[in-house]
PDB file of N, CA, C and O in Angstrom:
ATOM      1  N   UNK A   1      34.099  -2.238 -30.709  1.00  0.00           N
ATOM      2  CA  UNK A   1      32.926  -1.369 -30.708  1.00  0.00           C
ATOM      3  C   UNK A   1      31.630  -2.123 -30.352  1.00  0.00           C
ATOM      4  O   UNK A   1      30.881  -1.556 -29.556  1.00  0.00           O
ATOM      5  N   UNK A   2      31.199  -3.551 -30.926  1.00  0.00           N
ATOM      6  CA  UNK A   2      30.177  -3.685 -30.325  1.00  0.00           C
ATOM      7  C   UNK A   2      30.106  -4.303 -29.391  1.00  0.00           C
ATOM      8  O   UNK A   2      29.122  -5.039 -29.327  1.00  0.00           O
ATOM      9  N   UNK A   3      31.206  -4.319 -28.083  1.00  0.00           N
ATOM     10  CA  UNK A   3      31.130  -4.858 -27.146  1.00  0.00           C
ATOM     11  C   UNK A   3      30.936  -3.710 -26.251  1.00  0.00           C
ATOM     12  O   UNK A   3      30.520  -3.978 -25.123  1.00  0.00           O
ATOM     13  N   UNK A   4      31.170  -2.423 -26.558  1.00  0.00           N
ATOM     14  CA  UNK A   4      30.432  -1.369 -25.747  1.00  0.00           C
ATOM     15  C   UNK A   4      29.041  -1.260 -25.921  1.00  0.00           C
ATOM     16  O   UNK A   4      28.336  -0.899 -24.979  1.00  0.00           O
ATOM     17  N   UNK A   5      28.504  -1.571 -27.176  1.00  0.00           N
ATOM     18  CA  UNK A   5      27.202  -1.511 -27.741  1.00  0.00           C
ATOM     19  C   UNK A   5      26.040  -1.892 -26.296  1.00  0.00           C
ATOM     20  O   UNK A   5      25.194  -1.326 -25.603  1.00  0.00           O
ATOM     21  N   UNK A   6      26.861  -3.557 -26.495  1.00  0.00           N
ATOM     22  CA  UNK A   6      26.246  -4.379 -25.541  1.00  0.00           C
ATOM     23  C   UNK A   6      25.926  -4.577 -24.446  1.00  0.00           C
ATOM     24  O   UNK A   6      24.974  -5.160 -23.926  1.00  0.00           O
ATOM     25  N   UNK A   7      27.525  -3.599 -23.778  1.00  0.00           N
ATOM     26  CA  UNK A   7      27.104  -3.205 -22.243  1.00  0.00           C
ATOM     27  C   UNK A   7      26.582  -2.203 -22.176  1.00  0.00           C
ATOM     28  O   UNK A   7      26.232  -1.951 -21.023  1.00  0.00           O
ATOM     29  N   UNK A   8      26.294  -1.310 -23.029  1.00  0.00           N
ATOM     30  CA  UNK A   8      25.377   0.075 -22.767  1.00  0.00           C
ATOM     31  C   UNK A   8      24.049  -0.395 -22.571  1.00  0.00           C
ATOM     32  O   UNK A   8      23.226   0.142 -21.829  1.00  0.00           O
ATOM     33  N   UNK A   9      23.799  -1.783 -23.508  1.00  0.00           N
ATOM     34  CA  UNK A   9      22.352  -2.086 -23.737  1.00  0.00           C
ATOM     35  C   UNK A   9      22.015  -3.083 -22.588  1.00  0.00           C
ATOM     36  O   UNK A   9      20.845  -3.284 -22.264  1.00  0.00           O
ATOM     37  N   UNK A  10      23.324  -3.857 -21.828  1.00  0.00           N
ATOM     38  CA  UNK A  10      22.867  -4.447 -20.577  1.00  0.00           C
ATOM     39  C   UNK A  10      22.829  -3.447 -19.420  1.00  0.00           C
ATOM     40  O   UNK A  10      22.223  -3.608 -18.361  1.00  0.00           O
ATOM     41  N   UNK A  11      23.513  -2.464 -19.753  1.00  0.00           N
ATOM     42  CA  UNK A  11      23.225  -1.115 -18.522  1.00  0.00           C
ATOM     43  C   UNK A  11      21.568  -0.589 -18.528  1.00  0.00           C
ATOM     44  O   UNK A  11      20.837  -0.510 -17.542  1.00  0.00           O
ATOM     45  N   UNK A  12      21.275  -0.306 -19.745  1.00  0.00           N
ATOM     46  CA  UNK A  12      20.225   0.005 -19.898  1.00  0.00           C
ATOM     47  C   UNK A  12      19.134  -0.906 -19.714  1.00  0.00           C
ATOM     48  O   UNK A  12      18.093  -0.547 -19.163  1.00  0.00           O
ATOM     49  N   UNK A  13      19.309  -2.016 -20.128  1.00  0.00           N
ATOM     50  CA  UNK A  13      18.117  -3.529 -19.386  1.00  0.00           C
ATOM     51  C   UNK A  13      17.984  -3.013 -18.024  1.00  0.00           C
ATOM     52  O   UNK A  13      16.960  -2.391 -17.741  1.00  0.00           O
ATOM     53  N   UNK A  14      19.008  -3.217 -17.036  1.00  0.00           N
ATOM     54  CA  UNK A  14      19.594  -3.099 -15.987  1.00  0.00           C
ATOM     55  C   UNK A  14      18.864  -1.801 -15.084  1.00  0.00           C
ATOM     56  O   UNK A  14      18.109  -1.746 -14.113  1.00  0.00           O
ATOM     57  N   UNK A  15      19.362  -1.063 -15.747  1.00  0.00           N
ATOM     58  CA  UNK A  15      18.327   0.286 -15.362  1.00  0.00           C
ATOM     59  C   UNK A  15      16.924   0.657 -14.843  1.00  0.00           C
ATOM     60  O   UNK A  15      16.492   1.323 -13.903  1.00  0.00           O
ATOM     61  N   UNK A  16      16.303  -0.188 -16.038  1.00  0.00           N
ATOM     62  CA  UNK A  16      14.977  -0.408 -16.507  1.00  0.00           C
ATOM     63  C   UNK A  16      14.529  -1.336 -15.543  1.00  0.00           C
ATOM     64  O   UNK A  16      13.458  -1.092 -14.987  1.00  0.00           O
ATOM     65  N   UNK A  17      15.356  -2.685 -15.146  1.00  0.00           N
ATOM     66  CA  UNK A  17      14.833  -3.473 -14.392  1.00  0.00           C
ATOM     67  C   UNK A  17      14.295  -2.842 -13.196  1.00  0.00           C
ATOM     68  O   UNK A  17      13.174  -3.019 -12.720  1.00  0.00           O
ATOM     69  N   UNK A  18      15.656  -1.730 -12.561  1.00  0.00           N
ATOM     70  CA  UNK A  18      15.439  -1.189 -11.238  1.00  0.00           C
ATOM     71  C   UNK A  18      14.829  -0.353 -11.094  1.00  0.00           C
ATOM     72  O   UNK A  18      14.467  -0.070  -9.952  1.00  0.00           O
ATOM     73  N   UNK A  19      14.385   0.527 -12.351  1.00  0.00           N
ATOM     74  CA  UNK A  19      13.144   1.163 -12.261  1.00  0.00           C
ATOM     75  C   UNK A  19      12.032   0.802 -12.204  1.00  0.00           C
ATOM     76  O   UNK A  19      11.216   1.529 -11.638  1.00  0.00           O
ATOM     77  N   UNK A  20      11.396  -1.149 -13.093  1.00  0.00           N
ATOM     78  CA  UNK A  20      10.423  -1.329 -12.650  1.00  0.00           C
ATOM     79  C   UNK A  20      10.163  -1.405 -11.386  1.00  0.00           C
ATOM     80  O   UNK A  20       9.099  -1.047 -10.879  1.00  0.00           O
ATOM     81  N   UNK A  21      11.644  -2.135 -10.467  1.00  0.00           N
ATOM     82  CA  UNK A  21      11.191  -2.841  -9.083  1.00  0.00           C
ATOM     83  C   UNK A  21      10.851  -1.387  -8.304  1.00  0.00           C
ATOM     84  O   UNK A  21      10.000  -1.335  -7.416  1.00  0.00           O
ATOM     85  N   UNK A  22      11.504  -0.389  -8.679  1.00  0.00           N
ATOM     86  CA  UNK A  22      11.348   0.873  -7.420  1.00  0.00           C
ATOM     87  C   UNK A  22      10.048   1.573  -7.735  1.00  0.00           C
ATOM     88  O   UNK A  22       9.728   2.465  -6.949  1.00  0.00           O
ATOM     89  N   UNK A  23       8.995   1.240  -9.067  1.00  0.00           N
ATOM     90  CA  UNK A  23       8.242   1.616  -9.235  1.00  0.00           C
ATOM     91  C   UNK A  23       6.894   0.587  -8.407  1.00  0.00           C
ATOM     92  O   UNK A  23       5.932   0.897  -7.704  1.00  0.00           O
ATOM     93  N   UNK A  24       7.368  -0.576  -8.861  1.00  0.00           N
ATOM     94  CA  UNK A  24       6.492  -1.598  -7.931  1.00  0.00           C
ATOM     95  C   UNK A  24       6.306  -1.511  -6.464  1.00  0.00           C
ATOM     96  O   UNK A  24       5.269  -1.794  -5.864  1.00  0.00           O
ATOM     97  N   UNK A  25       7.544  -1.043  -5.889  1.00  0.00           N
ATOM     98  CA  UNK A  25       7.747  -1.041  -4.122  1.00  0.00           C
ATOM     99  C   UNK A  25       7.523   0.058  -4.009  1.00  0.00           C
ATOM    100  O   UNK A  25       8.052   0.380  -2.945  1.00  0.00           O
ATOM    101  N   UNK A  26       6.923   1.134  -4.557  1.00  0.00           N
ATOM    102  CA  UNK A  26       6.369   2.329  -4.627  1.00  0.00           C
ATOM    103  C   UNK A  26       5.180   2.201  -4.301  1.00  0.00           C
ATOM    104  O   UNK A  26       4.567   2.627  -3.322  1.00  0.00           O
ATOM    105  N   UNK A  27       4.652   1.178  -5.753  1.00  0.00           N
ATOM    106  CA  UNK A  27       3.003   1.219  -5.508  1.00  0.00           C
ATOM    107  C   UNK A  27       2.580   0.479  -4.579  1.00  0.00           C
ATOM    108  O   UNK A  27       1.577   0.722  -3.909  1.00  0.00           O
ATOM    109  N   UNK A  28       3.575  -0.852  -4.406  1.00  0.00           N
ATOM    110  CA  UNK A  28       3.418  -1.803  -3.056  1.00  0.00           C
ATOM    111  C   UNK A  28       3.187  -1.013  -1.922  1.00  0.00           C
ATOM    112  O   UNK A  28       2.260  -1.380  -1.200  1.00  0.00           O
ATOM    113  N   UNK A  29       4.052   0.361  -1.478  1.00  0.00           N
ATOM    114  CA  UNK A  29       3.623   0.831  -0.237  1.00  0.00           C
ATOM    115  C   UNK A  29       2.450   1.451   0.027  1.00  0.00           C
ATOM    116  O   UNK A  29       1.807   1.367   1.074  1.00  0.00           O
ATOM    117  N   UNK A  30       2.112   2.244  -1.200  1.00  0.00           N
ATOM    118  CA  UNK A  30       0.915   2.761  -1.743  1.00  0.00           C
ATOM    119  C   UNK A  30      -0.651   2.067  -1.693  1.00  0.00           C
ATOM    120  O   UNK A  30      -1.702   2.703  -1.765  1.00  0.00           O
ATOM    121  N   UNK A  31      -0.493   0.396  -1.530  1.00  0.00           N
ATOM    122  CA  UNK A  31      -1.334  -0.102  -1.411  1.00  0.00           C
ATOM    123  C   UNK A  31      -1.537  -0.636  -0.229  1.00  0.00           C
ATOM    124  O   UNK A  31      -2.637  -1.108   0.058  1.00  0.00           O
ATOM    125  N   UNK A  32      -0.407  -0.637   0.706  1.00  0.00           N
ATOM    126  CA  UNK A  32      -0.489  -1.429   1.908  1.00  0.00           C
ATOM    127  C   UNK A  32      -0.732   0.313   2.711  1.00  0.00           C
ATOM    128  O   UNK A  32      -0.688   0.194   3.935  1.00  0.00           O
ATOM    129  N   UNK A  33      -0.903   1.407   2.376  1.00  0.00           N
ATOM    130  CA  UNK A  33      -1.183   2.521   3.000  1.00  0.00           C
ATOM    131  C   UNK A  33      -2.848   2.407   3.397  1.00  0.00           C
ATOM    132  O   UNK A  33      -3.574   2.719   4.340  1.00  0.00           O
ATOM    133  N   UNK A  34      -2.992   1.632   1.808  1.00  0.00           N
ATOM    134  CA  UNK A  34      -4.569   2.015   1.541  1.00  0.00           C
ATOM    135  C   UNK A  34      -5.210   1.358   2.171  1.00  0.00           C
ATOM    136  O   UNK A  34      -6.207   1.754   2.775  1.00  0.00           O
ATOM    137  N   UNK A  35      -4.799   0.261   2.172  1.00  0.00           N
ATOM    138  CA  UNK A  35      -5.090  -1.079   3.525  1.00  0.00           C
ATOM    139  C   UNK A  35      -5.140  -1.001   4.670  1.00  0.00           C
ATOM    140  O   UNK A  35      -6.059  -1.661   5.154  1.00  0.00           O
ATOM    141  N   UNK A  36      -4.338  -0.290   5.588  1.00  0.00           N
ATOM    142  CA  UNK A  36      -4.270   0.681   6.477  1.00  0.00           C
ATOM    143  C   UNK A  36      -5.550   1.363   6.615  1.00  0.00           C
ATOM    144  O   UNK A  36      -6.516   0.951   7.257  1.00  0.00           O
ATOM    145  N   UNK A  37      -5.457   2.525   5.903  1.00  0.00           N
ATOM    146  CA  UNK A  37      -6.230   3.368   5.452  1.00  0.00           C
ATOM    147  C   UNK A  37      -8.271   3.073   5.866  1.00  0.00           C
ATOM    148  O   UNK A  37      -9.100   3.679   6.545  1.00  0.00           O
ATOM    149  N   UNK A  38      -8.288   1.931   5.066  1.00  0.00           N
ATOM    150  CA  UNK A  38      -9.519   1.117   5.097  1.00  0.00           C
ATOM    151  C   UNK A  38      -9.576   0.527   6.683  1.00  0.00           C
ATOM    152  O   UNK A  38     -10.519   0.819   7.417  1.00  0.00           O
ATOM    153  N   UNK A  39      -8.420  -0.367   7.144  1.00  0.00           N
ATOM    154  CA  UNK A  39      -8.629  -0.924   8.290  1.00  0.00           C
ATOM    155  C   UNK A  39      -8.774   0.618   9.518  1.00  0.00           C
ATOM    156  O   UNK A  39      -9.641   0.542  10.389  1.00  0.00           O
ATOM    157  N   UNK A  40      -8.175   1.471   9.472  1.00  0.00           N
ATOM    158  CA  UNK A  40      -8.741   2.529  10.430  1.00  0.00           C
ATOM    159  C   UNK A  40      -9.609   2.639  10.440  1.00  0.00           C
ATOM    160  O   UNK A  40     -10.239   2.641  11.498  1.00  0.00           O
ATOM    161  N   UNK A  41     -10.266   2.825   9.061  1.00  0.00           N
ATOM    162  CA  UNK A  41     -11.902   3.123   8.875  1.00  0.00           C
ATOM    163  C   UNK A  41     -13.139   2.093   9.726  1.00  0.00           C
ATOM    164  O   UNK A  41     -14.154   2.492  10.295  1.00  0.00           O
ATOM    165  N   UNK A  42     -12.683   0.783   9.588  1.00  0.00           N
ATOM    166  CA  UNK A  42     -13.203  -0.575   9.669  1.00  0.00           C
ATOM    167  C   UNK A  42     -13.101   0.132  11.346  1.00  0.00           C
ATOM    168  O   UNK A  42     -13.997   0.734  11.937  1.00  0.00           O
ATOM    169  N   UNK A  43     -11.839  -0.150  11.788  1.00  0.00           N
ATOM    170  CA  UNK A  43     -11.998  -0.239  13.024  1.00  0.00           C
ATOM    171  C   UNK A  43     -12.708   1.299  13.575  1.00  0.00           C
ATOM    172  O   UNK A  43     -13.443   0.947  14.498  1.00  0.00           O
ATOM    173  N   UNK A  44     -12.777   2.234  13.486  1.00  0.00           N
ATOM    174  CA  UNK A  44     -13.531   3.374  13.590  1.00  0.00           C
ATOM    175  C   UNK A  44     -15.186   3.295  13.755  1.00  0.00           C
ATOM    176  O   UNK A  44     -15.991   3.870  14.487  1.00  0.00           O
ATOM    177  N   UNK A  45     -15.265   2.499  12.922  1.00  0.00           N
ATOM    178  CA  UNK A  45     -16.772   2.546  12.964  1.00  0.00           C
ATOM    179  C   UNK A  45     -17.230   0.910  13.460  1.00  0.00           C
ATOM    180  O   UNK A  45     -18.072   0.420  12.707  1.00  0.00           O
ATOM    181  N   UNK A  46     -16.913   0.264  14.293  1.00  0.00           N
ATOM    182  CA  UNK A  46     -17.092  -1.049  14.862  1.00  0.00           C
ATOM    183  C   UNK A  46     -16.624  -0.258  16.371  1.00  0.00           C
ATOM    184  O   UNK A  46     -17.574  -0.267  17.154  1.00  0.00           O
ATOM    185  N   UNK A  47     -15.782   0.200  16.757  1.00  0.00           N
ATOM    186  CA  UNK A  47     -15.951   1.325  17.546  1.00  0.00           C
ATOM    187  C   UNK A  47     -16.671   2.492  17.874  1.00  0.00           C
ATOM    188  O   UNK A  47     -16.361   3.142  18.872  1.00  0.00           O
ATOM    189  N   UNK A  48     -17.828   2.905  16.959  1.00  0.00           N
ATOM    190  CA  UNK A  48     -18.543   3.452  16.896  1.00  0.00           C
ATOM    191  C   UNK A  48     -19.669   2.278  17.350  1.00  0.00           C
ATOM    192  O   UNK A  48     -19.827   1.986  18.535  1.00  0.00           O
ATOM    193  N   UNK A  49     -20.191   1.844  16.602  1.00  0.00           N
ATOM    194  CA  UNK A  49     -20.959   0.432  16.749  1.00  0.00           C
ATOM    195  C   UNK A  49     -20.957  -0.070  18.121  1.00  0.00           C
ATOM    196  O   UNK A  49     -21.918  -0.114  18.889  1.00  0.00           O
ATOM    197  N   UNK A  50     -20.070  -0.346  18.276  1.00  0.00           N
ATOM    198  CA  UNK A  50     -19.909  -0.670  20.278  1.00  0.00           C
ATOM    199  C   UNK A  50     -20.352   0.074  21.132  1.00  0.00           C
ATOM    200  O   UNK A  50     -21.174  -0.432  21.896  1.00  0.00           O
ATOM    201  N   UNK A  51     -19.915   1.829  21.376  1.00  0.00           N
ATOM    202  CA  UNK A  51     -20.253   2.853  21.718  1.00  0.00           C
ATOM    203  C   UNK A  51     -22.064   3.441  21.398  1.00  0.00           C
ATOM    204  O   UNK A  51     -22.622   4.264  22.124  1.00  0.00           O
ATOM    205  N   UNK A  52     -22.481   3.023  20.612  1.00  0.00           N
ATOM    206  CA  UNK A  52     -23.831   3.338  20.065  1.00  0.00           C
ATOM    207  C   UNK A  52     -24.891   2.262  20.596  1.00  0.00           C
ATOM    208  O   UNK A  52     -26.055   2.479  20.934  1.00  0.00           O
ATOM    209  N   UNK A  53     -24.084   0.852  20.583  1.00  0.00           N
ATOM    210  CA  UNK A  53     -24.464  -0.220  21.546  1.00  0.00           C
ATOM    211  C   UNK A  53     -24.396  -0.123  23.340  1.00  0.00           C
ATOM    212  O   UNK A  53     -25.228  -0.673  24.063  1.00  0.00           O
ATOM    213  N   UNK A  54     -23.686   0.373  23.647  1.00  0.00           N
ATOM    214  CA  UNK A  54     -23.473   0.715  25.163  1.00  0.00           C
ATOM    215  C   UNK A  54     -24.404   2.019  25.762  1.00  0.00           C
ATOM    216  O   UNK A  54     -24.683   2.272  26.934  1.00  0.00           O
ATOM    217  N   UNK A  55     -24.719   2.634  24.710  1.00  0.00           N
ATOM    218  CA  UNK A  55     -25.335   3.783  24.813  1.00  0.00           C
ATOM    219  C   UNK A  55     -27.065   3.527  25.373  1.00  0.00           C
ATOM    220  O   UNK A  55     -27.770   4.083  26.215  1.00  0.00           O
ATOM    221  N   UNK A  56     -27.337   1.996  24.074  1.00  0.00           N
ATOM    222  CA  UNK A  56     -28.279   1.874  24.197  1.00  0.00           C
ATOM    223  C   UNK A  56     -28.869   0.532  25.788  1.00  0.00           C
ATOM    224  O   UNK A  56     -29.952   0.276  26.314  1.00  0.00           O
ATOM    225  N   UNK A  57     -27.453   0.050  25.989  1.00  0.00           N
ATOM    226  CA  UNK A  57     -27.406  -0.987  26.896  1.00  0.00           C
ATOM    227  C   UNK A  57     -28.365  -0.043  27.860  1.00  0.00           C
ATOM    228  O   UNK A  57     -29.565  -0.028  28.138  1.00  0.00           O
ATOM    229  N   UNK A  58     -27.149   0.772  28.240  1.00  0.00           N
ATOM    230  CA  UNK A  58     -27.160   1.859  29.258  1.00  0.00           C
ATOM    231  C   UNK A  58     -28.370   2.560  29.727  1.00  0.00           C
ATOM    232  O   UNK A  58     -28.657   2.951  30.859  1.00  0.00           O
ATOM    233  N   UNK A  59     -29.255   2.663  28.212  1.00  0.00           N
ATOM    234  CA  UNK A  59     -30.446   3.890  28.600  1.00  0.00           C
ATOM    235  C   UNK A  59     -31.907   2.787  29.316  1.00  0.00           C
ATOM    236  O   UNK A  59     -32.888   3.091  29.994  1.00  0.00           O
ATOM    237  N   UNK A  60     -31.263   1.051  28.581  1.00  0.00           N
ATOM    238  CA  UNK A  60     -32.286   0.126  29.060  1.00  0.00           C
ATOM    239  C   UNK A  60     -33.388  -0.469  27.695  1.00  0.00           C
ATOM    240  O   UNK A  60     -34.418  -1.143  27.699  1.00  0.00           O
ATOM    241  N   UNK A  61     -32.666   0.088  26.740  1.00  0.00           N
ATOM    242  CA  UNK A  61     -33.623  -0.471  25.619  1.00  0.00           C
ATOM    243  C   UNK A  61     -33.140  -1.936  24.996  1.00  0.00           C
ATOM    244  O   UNK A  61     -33.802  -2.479  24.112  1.00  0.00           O
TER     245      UNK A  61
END
């Protein structure tokens, strides 16, 4: 009997482990979205910046 005990309770460690990691590589993607996310932004408006610069090349100021 308590050698079932034990593997229920290493099943259950076990479990737990792979729920932290699938919870981590969850939020891991979640953060490399956001990173993303930000770098579109970044590049969006430095592209804007260029365009607002050419604008002004252009008119001679």
């Amino acid at each position: 009997m308590p050698t079932t005990i034990t593997r229920q309770r290493r099943t259950t460690a076990t479990t737990a482990t792979t729920r932290t990691d699938n919870d981590l590589a969850h939020t891991g993607r979640h953060v490399l979205e956001s990173r993303q996310d930000v770098l579109g932004v970044s590049s969006d408006v430095l592209s804007l910046a260029v365009d607002t610069r050419s604008q002004y090349v252009a008119a001679g100021d």
